[in-house]
C-alpha positions in Angstrom: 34.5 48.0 -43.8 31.5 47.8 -46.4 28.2 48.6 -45.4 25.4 48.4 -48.2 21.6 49.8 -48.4 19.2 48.9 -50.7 16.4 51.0 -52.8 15.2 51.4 -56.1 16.2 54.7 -56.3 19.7 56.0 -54.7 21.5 59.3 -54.5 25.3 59.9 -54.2 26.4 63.2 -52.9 30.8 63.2 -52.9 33.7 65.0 -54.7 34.8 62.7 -57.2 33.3 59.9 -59.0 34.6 56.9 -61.3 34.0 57.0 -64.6 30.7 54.7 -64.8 31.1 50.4 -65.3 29.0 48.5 -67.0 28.8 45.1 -65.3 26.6 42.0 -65.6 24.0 41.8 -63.0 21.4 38.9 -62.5 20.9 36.9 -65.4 20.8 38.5 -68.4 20.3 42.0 -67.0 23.5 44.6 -66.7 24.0 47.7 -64.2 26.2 50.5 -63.7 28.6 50.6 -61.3 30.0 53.9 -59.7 32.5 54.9 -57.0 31.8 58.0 -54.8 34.2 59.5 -53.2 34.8 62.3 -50.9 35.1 63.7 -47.1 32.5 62.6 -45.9 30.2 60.2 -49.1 26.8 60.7 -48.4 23.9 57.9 -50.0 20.7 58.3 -49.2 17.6 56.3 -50.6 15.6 58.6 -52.4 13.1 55.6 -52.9 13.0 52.6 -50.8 13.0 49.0 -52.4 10.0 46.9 -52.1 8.8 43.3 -53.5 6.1 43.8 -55.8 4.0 40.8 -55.7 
């Protein structure tokens, strides 16, 4: 089951990561993608996402 949250900025607390991804986001922008793992994976939003406008 995958659950998702949204911020602008998000930290990862686990025991193992993946080594980082670069993937192709919206257009011509590009992220990093990252697994956490670990017993239990925490994420928290560190600071939440908002439209600017």
């Amino acid at each position: 089951m995958k659950e998702r949250i949204v911020g602008e900025r998000i930290i990862c607390i686990g025991r193992r990561i993946s080594k980082p991804k670069l993937i192709h986001y919206t257009h011509r922008h590009r992220a990093i993608q990252v697994t956490v793992e670990g017993f239990p994976a925490i994420a928290e939003v560190v600071k939440a996402w908002r439209m600017k406008k």
